[in-house]
N, C-alpha and C positions, 0 to 999 in steps of 0.2 A: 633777587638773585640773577647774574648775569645770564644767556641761554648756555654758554660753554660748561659754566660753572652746574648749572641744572641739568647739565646735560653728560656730565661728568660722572657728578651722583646718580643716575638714572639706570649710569650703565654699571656703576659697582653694586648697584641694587639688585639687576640682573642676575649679575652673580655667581651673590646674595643667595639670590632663588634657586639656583642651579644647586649650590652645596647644599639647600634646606629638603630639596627635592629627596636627595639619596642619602642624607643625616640617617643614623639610625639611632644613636642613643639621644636619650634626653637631653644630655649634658650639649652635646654638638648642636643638638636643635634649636636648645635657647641661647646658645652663644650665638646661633647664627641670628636668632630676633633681635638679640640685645646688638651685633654689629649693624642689622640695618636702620635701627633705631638712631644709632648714635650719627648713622650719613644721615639720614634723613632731618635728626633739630638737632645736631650738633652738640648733642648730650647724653650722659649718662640716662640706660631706662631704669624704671623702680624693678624691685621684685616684681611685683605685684600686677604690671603692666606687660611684662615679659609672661607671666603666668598665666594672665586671660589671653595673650595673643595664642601663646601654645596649647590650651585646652579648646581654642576655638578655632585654630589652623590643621591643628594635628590630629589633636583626640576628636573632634567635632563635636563638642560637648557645649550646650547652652550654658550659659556663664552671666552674673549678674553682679556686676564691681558698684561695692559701695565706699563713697570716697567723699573727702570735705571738696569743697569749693575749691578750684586751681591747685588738685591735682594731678590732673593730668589725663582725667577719663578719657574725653573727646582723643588722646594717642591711639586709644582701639583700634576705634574705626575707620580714623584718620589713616594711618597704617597700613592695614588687614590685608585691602586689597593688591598694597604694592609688595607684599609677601607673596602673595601666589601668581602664579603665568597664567595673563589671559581673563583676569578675574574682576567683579566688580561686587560692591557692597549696599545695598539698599539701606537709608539710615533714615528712620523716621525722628521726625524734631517736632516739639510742642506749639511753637513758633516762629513764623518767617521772620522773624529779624533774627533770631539763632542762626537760621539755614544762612540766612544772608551771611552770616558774620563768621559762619563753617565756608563755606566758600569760598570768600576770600582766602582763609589759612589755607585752606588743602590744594587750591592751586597755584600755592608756591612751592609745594611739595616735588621731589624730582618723581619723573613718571606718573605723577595725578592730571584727571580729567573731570573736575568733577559737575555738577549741573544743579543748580537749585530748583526744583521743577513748583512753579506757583502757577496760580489764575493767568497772570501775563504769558507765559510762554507758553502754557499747557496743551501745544498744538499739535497735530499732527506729523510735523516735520521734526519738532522736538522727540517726539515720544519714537518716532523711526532713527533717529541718533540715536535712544537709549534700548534699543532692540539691535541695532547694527552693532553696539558693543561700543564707540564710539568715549564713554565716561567709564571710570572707574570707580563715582562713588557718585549715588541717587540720593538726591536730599530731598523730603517728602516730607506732605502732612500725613496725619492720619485720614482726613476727609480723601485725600488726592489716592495715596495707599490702598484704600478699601472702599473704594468705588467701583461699580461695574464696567464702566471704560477704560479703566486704567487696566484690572484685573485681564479684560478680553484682549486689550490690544499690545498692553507690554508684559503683564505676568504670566499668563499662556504662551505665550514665545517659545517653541522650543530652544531657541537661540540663546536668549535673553534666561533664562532658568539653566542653561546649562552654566552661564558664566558667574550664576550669584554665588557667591563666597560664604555669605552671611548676613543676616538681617539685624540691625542695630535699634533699641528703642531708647534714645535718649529723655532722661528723663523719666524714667519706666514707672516713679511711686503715682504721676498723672494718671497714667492707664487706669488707675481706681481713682484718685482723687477727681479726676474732671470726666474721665470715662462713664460714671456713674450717677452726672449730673447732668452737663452743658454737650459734652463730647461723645458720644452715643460710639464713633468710629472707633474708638480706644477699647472698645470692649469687644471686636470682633476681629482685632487685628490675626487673633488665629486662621482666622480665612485666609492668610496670607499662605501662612505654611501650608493651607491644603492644596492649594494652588501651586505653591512652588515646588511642594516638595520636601524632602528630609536635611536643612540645610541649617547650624549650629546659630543662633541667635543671641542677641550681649544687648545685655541692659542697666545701665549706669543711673546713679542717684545719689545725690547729699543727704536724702532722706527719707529713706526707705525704712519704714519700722517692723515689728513683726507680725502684726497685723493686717500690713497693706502687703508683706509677702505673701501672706497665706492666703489671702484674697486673689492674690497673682494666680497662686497653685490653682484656687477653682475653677477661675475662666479659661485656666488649659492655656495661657498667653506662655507661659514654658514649661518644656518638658520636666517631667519629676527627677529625673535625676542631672537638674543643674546644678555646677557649680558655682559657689558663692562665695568671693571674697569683699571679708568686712577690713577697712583699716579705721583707724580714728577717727570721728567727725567732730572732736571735742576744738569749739573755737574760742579761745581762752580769751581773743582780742575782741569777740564781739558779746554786748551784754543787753540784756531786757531789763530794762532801771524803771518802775511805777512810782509815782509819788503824787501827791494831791496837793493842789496850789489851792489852799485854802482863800475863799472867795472873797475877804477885806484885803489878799495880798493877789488877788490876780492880775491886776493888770502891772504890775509892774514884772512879773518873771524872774526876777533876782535869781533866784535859783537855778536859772540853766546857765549861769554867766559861764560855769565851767567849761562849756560845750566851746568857747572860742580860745580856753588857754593856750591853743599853741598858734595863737594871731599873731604874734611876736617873736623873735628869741628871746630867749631867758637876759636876765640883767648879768653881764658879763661877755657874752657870745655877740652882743653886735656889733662888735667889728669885724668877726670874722665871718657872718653873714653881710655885711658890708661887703667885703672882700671877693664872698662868694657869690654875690649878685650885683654885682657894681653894672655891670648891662642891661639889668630890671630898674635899677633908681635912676640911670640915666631916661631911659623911657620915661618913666614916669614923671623927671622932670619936665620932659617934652610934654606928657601929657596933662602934666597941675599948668601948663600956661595955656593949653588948649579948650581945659574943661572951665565950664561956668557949674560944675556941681560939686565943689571939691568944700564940704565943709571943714578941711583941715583937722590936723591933729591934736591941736589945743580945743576941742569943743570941752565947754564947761561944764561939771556935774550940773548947773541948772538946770542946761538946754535939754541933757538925756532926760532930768527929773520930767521938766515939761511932756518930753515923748511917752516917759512911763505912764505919764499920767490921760493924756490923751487918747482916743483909738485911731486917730492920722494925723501923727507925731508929723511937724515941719518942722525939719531943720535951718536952724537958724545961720545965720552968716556969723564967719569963724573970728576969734576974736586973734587975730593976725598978732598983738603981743604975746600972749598967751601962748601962739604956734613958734613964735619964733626963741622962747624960752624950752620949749620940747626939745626933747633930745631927737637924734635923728633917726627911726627905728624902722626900718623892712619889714615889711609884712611877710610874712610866711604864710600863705591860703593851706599851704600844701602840707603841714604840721597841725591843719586843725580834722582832728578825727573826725568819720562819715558818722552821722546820726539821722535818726528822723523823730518829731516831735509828730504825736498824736494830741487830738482838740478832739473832747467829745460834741464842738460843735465849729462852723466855720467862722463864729463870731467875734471869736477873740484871732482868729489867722494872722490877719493884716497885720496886726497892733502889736503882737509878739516878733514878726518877720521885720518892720519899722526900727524896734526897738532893738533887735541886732543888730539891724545893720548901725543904728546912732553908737553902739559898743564899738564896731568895728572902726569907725569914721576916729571915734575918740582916738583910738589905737593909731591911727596913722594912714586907714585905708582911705584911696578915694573911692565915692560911689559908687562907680562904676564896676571896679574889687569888691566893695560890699554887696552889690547884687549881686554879681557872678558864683558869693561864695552862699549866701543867705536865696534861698528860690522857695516862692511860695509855689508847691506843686499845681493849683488850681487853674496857673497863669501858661503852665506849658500843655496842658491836656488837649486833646483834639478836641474842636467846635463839637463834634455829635458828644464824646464822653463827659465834655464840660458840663453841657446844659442836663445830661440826665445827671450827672454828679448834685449842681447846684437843686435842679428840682426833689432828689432821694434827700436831700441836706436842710431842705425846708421842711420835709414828712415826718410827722409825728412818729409811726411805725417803721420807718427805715431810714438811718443816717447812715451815710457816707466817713469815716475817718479822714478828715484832711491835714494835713502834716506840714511843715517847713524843717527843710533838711539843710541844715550846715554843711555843705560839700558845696566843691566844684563840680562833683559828678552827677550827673541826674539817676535817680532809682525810677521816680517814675512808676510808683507801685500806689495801688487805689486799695485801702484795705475798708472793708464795710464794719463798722464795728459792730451790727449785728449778729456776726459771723466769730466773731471774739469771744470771750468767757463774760458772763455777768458782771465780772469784776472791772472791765473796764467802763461799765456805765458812770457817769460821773455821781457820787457820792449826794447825798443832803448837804454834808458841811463843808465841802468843796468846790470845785470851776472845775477848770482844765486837769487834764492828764496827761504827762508824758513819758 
């Protein structure tokens, strides 16, 4: 956003503030959230998000939005602060690559300042900017939050407490899932509020059940009489599939070939994917004369047979009649649905992520496409998690799940399967699980 243009919005934000200041009915008060909403991301706001801003602006009522994946939680608190004169929002994140990734967004915001406050900067010139008032939204851990240095030198502030608006705990079902295990700081985040004071509190979750609420209620982490809005977390697009790859049929995989159906367009649509990517095939012609690893798109059902059958499948050199009798077809990476495959061991990894990508290659992709789409997780892990993954992965008493995910996107998620239901132990008459 240009500065005129942020600068523009900043001052209708203003306002904004000015008419919310002397609002007196209801109705004025959320029209005036729903119009700063709409400067601020250029869009329509939910009920729902108009409804925790005003029971946490107005009424000063602790508030706990439960909502699926991208919809919109993070507007809270994003928001809150550029509602009120002079104010700023303390928002604890699970995190630092959250915080990281909230800071970016919030200051493009018009009228945001905001500050990710980690190990790196956690200095005393820092911490005298977020006491001078200087940010308008505190990004925190819990360790950083509920320490005694932080507590003495910025949440004692009289300064600094007079300007908090509100305290955010993103992620809030963590405060018992990790607070009660690894994260000890999640359980005493109420020392915050003794510290600051009487000041309305929001806490968002994909999944929050009713037992990790009522666990919330014990530790006093919010007052009893919060409000709580549930909408839908029903996600129709994403699904848990188990099935057992019966041990005479494991190394071939047949059965995931589904996972790459939309490697292609459909028989009919390629030309108008043609059409629609005619600047990708050019590329890629540049790049089939540049690569020396392009087994082409006529590979034979032998060559894959060979890969099934192996555990470090070599692709063989493409039989160039074969490719030239192929029809011309565009990959589409970006039509093949996110998944992750679970291995109740690392041993079969290699040899199923191989044997996709030779699927792929058949299809038309070059290598290079077939890695990018096909990633054995094991291969991006940091050196320190690698080697305790590979070492927990060799122990009798604790294994590691390690997965190959069909995406261009990385998840990048370590799931222990001793941590799973019994059910995913691998079978007597089976292999692999996914």
């Amino acid at each position: 956003m240009e500065q005129k243009e942020w600068q523009k919005r900043a001052d209708q934000l203003a306002y904004i503030r000015r008419i919310l200041r002397t609002a007196i009915s209801e109705v004025e008060q959320k029209d005036c959230i729903s119009r700063a909403v709409k400067i601020t991301f250029e869009f329509d706001a939910k009920a729902e998000q108009v409804e925790a801003l005003w029971r946490l602006i107005i009424r000063k009522q602790d508030v706990i939005l439960v909502a699926q994946t991208s919809f919109g939680k993070s507007l809270i608190f994003q928001m809150l602060p550029l509602l009120v004169d002079n104010a700023l929002i303390l928002t604890i994140l699970p995190l630092n690559a959250i915080g990281k990734d909230q800071w970016t967004k919030i200051q493009e915001l018009p009228g945001a300042n905001p500050i990710m406050l980690c190990a790196e900067n956690n200095s005393e010139t820092t911490l005298q900017g977020i006491r001078n008032g200087i940010y308008t939204h505190i990004l925190v851990s819990p360790e950083i939050a509920c320490s005694k240095y932080f507590r003495e030198t910025v949440l004692n502030n009289p300064k600094f407490k007079s300007r908090v608006a509100a305290v955010t705990v993103d992620e809030v079902h963590l405060v018992i899932d990790w607070g009660t295990s690894f994260r000890k700081s999640y359980t005493i985040l109420r020392s915050i509020r003794q510290v600051i004071g009487d000041r309305p509190w929001f806490g968002c979750s994909a999944t929050l059940d009713t037992e990790t609420l009522e666990k919330l209620q014990e530790i006093r982490a919010f007052k009893d009489n919060f409000y709580i809005i549930r909408t839908s977390i029903d996600r129709p697009e994403i699904a848990i599939v188990r099935k057992i790859i019966p041990k005479n049929k494991k190394t071939s995989y047949n059965c995931l070939y589904f996972l790459i159906d939309g490697a292609t367009p459909p028989c009919g649509q390629d030309e108008a994917t043609r059409q629609c990517t005619e600047g990708d095939g050019e590329v890629r012609k540049q790049q089939k004369g540049k690569s020396t690893m392009r087994p082409g798109s006529g590979m034979t059902a032998r060559v894959a047979g060979q890969a099934r059958q192996s555990k470090k499948p070599q692709l063989a050199e493409p039989d160039m009649r074969v490719e030239e009798r192929a029809p011309k077809r565009i990959p589409t990476p970006q039509n093949i649905k996110k998944a992750i495959v679970f291995f109740d061991h690392c041993g079969n990894l290699n040899n199923c992520v191989n044997i996709i990508r030779v699927w792929l290659t058949e299809a038309g992709y070059l290598l290079e496409e077939a890695a990018a789409v096909v990633v054995d997780i094991t291969q991006i892990l940091p050196s320190r998690i690698k080697s305790g993954f590979m070492r927990n992965s060799r122990s009798r008493t604790q294994r590691f799940g390690s997965y190959v995910q069909p995406t261009r996107y990385l998840l990048g998620v370590i799931f222990q399967t001793s941590r799973l239901s019994s059910s995913t132990d691998s079978p007597e008459d089976g292999a692999s699980i996914w």
